[in-house]
MINULUM-168056 format. One record per residue (C-alpha): z, x, y. Coordinates in Angstrom, 1 decimal. Each point is the difference from the previous one (the first is absolute). Layout:
# MINULUM-168056
       zz       xx       yy
        Z        X        Y
...
# end
This chain:
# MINULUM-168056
       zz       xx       yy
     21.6     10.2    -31.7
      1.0     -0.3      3.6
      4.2      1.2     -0.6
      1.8      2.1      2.0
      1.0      3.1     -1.8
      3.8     -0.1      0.6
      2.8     -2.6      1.8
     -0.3      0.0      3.6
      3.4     -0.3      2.0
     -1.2     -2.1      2.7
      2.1     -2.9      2.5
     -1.3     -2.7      2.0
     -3.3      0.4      2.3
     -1.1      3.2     -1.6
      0.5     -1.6     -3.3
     -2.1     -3.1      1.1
     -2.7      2.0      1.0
     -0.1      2.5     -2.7
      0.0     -3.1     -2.4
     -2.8     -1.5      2.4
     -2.3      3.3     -0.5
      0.7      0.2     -3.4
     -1.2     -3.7     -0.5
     -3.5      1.0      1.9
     -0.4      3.3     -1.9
     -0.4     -1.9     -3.1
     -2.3     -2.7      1.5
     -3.4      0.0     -1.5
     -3.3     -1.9      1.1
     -1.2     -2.2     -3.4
     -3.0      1.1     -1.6
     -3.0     -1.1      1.9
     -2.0     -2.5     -1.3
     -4.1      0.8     -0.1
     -0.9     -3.8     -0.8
      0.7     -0.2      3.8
     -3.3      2.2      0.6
     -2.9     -2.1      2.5
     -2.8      0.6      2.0
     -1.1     -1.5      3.4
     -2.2     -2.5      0.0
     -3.9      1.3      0.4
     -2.1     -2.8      0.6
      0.4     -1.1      3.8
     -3.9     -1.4      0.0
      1.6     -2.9     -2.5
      2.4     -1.6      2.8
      0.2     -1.5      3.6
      0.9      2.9      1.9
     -2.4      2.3     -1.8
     -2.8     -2.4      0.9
      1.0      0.1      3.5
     -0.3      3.6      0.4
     -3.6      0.4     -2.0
     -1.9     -0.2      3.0
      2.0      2.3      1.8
     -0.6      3.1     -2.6
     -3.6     -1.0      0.8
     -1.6      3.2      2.1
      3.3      1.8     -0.7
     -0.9      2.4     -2.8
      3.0      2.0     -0.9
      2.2     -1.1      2.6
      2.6     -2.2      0.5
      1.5     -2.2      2.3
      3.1      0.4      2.4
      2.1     -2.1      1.9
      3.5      1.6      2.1
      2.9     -2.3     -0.6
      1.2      0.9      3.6
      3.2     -2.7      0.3
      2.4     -1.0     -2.5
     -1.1     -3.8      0.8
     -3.8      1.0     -1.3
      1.0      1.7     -3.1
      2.7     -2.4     -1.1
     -2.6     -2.7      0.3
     -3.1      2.0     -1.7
      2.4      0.3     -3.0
      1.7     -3.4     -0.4
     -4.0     -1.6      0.6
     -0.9      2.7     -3.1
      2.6     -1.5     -2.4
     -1.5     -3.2      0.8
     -3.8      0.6     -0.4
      0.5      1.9     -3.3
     -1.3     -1.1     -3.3
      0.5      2.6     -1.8
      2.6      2.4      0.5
      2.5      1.8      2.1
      0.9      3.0      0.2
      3.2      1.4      2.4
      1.1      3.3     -0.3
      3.4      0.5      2.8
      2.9      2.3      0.3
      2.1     -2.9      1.8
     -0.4     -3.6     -0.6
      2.7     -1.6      2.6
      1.4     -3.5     -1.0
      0.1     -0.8      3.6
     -2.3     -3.0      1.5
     -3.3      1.4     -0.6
      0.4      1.8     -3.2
      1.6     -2.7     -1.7
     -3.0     -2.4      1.5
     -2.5      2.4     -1.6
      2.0      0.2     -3.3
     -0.3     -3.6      0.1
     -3.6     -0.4      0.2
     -0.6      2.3     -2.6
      2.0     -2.0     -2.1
     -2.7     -3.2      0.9
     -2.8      2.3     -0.4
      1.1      1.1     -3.5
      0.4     -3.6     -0.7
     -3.3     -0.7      0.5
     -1.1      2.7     -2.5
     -0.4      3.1      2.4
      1.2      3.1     -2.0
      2.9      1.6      2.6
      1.3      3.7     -0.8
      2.6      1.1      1.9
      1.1      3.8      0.2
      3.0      0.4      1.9
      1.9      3.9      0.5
      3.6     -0.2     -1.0
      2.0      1.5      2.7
     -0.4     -3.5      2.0
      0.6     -2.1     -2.8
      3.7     -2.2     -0.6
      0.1      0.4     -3.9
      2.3     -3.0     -0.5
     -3.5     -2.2      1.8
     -0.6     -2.5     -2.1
     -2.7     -1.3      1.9
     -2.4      2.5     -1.1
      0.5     -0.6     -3.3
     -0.4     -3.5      0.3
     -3.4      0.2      1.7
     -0.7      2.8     -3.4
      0.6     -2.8     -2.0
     -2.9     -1.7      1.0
     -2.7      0.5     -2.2
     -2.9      0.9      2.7
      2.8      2.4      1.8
      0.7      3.6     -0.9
      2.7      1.6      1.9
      0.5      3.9     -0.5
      2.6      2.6      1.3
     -1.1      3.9      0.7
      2.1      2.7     -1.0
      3.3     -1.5     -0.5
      3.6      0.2      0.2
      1.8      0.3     -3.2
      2.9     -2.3      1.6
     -2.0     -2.5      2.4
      2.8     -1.4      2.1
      3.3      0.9      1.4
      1.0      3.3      0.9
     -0.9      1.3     -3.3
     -3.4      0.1      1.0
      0.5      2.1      2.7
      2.1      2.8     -1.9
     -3.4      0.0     -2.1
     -1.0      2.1      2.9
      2.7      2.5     -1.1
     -0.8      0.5     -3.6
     -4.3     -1.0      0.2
     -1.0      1.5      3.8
     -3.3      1.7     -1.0
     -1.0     -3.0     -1.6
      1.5     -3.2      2.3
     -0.9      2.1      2.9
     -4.1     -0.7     -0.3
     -0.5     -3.5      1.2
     -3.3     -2.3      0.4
     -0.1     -0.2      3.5
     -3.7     -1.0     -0.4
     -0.8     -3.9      1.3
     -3.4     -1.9     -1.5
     -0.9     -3.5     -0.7
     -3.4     -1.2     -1.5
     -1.0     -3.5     -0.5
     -3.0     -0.3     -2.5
     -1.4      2.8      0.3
     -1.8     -0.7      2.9
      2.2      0.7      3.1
      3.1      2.8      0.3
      3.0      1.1      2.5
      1.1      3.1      0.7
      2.1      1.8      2.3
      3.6      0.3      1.2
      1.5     -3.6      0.0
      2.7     -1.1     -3.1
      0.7     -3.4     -0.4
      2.6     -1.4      2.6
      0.7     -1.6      3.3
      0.2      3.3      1.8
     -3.6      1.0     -0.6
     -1.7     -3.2      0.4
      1.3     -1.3      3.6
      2.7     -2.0     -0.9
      4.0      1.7      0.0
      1.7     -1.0      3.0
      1.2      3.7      1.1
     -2.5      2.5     -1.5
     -3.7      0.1     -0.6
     -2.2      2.3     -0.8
     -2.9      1.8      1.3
     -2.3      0.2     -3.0
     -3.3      0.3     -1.7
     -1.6     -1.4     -3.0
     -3.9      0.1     -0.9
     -1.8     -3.3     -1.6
     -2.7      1.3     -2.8
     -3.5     -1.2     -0.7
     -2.8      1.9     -2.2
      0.2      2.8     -2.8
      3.7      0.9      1.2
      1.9     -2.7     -1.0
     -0.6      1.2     -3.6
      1.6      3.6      0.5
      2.8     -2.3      1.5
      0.3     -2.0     -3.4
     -0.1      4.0     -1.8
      2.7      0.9      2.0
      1.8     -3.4     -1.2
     -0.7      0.7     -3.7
      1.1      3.4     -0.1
      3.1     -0.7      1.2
      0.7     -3.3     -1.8
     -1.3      1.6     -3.2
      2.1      2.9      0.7
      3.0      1.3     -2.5
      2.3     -0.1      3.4
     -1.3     -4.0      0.3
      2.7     -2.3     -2.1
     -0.5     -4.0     -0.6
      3.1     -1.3      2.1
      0.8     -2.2     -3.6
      0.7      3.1     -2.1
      1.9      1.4      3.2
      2.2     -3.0      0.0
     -0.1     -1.6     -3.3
      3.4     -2.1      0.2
     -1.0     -1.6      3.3
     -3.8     -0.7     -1.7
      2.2     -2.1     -2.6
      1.6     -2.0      2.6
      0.4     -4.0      0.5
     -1.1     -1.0      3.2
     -3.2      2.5      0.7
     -2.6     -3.4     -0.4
      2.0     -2.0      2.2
      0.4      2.5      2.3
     -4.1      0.3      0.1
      0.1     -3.8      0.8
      2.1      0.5      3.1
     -2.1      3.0      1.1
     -3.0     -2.5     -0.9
      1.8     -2.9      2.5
      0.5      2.2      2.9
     -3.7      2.1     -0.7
     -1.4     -1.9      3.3
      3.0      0.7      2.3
     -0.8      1.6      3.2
      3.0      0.2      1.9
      0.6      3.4      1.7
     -3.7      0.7      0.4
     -1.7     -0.1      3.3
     -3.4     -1.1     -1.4
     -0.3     -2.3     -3.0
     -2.4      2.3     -2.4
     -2.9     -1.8     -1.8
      1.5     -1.6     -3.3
     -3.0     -1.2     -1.8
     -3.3      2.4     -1.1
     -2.7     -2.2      3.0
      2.5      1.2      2.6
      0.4      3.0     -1.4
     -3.9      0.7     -0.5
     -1.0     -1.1      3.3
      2.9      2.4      1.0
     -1.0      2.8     -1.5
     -3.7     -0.4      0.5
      0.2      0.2      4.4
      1.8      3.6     -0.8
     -2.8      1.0     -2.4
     -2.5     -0.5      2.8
      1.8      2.6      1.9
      0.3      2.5     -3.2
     -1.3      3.9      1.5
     -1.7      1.2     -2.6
      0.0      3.7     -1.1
      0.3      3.1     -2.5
      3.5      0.6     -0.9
      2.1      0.7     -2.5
      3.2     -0.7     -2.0
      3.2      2.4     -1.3
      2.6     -0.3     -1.6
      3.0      2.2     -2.0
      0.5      0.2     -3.2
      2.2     -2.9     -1.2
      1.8      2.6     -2.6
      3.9      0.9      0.2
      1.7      2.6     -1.7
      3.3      0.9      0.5
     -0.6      4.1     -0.9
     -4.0     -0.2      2.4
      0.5      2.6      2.8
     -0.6     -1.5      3.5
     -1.5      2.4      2.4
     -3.3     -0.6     -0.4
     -1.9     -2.3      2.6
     -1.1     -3.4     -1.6
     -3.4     -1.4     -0.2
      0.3     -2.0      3.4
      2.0      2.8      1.5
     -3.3      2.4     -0.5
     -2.2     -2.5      1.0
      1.5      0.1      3.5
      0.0      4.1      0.0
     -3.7     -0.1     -0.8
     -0.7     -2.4      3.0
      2.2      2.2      1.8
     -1.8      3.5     -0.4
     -3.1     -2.4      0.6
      1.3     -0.8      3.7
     -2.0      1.5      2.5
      1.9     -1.8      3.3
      2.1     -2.1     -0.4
      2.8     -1.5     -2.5
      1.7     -3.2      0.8
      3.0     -0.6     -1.7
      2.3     -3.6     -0.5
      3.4      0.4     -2.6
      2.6     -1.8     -0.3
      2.2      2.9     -1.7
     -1.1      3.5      1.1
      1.2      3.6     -1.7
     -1.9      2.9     -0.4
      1.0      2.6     -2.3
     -0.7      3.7      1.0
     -3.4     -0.4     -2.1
     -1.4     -2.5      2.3
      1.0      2.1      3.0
     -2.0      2.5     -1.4
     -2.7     -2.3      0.0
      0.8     -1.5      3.3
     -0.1      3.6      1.6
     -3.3      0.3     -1.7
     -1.7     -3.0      1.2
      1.2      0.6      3.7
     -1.1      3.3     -0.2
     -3.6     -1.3     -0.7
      0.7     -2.0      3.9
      0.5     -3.2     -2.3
      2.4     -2.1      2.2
      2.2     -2.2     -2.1
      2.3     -3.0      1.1
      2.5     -1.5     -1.5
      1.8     -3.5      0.1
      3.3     -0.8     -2.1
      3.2     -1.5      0.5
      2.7      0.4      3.1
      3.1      0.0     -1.5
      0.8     -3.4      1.8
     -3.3     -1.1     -1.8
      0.6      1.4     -3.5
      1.3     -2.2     -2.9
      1.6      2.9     -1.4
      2.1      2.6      1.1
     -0.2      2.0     -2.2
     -3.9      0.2     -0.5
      0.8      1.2      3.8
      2.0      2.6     -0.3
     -2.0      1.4     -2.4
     -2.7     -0.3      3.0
      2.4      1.3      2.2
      0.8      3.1     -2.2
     -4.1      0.9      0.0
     -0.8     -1.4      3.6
      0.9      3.4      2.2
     -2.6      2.0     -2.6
     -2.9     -2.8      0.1
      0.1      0.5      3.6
     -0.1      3.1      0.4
     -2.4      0.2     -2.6
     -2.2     -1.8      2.5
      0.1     -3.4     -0.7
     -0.3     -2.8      2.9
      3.3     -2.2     -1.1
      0.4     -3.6      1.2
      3.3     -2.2     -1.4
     -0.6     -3.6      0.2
      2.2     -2.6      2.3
      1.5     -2.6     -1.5
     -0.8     -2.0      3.1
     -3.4      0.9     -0.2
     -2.2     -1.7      2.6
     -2.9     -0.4     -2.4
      2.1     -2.6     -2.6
     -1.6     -2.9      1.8
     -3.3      1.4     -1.4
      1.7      1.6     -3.6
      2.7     -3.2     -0.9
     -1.5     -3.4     -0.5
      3.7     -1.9      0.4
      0.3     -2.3      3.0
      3.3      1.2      1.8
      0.8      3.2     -2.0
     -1.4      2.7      2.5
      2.6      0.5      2.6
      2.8     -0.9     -1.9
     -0.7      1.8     -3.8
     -1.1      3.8     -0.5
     -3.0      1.6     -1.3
      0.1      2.5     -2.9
     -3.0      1.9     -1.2
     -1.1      0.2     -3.8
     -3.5      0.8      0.1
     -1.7      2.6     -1.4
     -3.2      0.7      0.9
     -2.0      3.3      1.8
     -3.4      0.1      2.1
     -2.2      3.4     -0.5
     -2.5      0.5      3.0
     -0.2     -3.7      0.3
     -2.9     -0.2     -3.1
      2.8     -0.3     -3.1
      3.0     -1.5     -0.7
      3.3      0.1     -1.9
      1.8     -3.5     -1.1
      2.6     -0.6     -2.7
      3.4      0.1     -1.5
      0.1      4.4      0.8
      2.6      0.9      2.5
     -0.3      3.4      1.8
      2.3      0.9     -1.9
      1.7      2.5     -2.6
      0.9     -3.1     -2.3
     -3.3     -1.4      0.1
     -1.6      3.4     -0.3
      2.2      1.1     -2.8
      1.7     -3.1     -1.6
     -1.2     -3.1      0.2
     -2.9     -1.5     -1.0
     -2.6     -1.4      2.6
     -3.2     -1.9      0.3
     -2.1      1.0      3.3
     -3.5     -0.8      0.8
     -2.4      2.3      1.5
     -3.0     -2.0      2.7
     -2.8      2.0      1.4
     -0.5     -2.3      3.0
     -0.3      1.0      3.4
      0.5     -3.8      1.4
      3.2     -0.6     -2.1
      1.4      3.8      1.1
     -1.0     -0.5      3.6
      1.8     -3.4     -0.3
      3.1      1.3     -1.8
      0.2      3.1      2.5
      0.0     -2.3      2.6
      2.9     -1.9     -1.8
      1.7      2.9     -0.6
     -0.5      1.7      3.8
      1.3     -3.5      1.3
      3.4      0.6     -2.1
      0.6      3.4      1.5
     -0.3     -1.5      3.7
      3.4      0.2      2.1
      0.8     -3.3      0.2
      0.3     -0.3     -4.6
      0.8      3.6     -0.6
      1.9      3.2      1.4
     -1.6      3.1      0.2
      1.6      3.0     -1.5
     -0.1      3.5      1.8
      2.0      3.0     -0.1
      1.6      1.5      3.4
     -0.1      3.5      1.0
      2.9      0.8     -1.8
     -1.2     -1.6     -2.8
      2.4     -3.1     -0.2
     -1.8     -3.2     -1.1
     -1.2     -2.3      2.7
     -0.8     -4.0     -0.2
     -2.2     -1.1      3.2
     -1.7     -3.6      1.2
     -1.4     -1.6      2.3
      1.1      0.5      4.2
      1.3      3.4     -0.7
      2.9     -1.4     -2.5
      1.7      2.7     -2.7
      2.8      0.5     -2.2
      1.0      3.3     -1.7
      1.3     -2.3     -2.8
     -1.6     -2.9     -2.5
     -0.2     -2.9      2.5
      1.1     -3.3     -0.3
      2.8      1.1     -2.6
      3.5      0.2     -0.1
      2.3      3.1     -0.3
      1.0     -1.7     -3.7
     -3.6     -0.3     -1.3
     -0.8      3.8      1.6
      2.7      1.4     -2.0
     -0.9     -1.7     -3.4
     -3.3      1.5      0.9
      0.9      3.8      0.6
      2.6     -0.1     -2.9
     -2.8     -1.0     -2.2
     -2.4      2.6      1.5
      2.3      2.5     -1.2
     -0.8     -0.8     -3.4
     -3.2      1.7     -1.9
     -1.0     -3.1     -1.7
     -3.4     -0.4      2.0
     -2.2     -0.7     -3.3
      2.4     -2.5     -1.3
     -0.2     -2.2      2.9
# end
């Protein structure tokens, strides 16, 4: 029994949060129910969108077909036109699923597409997740929807979920960062973007600079694998047995009918999205035209958590990268949002330069970053990656190039660019796109889905993309001086010895931060 084994003299605050820990030591997760066990749907030939892509695979043996989700307008779009050409099923794997204008839009059409019989599973990571949501487990309720949480809080709301981190770090701390959604089968997305305003070119003060891939062919199956081992997983929990009062509650049909009333409201988008499956087809089948087709393939982590696992060891998508590293014979291109390397990967980095690799990278400026202290972890490693012999560029939140990356009339000039792509170039023949951050938490922690293209006219593109980014005008160039001190330059002989475009306040968050060794936790 969870008792304490003698009185404890305690007054006020201290009692109030010894009370509080005690509460969350003795929290448990309810058994987990294996009823809730499925499978992705495997017959795409049987609907619309399969049908549409049959004479496509035509002449394509073995490969499959790719399409860069360059702006947040395109891949916002590509999905919401999915949810409405699907017969089938959908499947959406996310760690964050915002209830701002466009997640709540796309929540909304799933809700008419489920309606319509489409099977929709929905796999959502907890961190991101407001326990007391009751909207979730209204749209569960529905009998064609299936909403599930990944590995858990014990206490799912209040500040009892955050002192789980306290008494269940090794197991809370391994999140599903990964990001997928299928629709019949037949067509996939991949990449970096969650679900909200922010990455799909519409928040009135920050967007971001991201990447997603649309999926054709024999990949879009590993895609629905990587679905089913994580939904089927034992850290994968039905949101009903999660929140079984709430399941009970009056209210959750008529709240479906409101959702269903306002399923067709577009306010607070900039392009009104197909909303029936004609639109949506004819959508969908003008980017199919323009499909690249080539070998690649598909990796993902393992979607098991255990609280006692050791985590030094790589992951699956954190060795694919060092293989197409130590394959490298010129040149690595490099885009993260959130950059750390550990004193492994300097080794490696020491390694590869040493071969007369050259390797760039692009991240976040402070002034750029979302997070400070994702920087300062950056900050903490960013003297050794340099003189490891990495080319270092930060990018400018007035970046030059967001007329070309934001797709929101009036934002550039007046809202800032962030970066939260992930994606790598190797001699400008393969490429690197998904969820994986170059980072120790995605190397060590979390778990990712990245796809691997052999394709020398989407690496030549992306290079191009990615060299574009690093120009003065949307990035800083990082240098050391003589006397080693860290130097930001641009364009018409401009520098700073400090972060530009930031204030003494946000610097000093930074460097305390930096002081800390918590680089794999960040």
């Amino acid at each position: 029994m969870c008792l304490p084994s003698r009185p404890l003299r305690l007054s006020g605050s201290s009692y109030l949060l010894v009370a509080a820990l005690f509460i969350q030591g003795c929290a448990q997760l309810p058994p987990l129910n294996a009823s809730s066990l499925s499978y992705a749907f495997d017959r795409p030939e049987e609907t619309r969108l399969g049908r549409e892509i049959q004479p496509h695979l035509q002449g394509q043996p073995g490969d499959s077909g790719f399409y860069i989700q360059d702006t947040g307008l395109q891949a916002f779009l590509q999905r919401a036109a999915l949810i409405e050409a699907a017969e089938q099923s959908i499947d959406a794997q996310y760690y964050i699923w915002n209830g701002d204008v466009s997640g709540t839009y796309l929540a909304r059409r799933l809700l008419v597409a489920a309606d319509r019989g489409v099977r929709v599973r929905l796999l959502l990571d907890d961190i991101n997740v407001d326990g007391g949501d009751t909207m979730l487990v209204a749209l569960d309720r529905h009998p064609n929807i299936e909403i599930a949480i990944y590995n858990p809080f014990a206490v799912r709301r209040g500040i009892g979920k955050w002192l789980g981190f306290l008494t269940d770090f090794q197991r809370l701390n391994q999140r599903m960062h990964n990001k997928t959604f299928v629709a019949d089968g037949a067509l996939g997305i991949m990449g970096g973007r969650n679900i909200g305003d922010e990455y799909f070119d519409l928040h009135p003060q920050v967007n971001f600079r991201d990447r997603d891939v649309l999926i054709a062919g024999p990949i879009v199956a590993d895609l629905s694998a990587n679905f089913d081992a994580f939904w089927n997983s034992a850290s994968s929990y039905p949101i009903n047995q999660l929140e079984p009062d709430a399941a009970q509650g009056q209210g959750l049909n008529a709240q479906l009918d409101q959702v269903r009333l306002a399923a067709s409201d577009t306010t607070g988008l900039t392009r009104v999205p197909p909303q029936n499956a004609t639109a949506a087809l004819e959508y969908m089948t003008q980017t199919l035209s323009v499909l690249i087709w080539a070998e690649g393939e598909l990796v993902f982590d393992s979607p098991l958590v255990n609280s006692q696992a050791a985590t030094d060891r790589p992951q699956r998508s954190a060795q694919a990268l060092h293989k197409l590293v130590e394959q490298a014979d010129k040149e690595i291109l490099v885009e993260s949002a959130y950059l750390i390397l550990g004193d492994d990967q300097l080794d490696i980095l020491k390694k590869t330069r040493a071969r007369g690799v050259r390797v760039l990278a692009l991240t976040n400026s402070l002034a750029s970053n979302d997070l400070t202290t994702n920087h300062a972890g950056y900050a903490r490693r960013r003297g050794a990656m340099l003189a490891s012999g990495l080319e270092l560029y930060e990018l400018r939140p007035d970046a030059a190039g967001c007329a070309n990356w934001i797709e929101m009339p009036g934002f550039c000039g007046q809202g800032a660019v962030g970066l939260h792509a992930k994606s790598a170039v190797f001699d400008r023949k393969t490429l690197y796109i998904g969820s994986f951050n170059i980072n120790l938490r995605s190397i060590y922690l979390n778990s990712e889905t990245v796809l691997v293209i052999h394709s020398p006219q989407l690496a030549v593109q992306l290079a191009q993309d990615i060299e574009a980014a690093m120009v003065p005008g949307n990035s800083w160039r990082v240098t050391r001086d003589a006397d080693g001190q860290l130097l930001w330059s641009a364009d018409e002989g401009q520098s700073w010895a400090h972060e530009p475009a930031t204030g003494f306040w946000r610097r000093f968050k930074s460097g305390l931060f930096s002081l800390l060794p918590m680089e794999k936790y960040l």
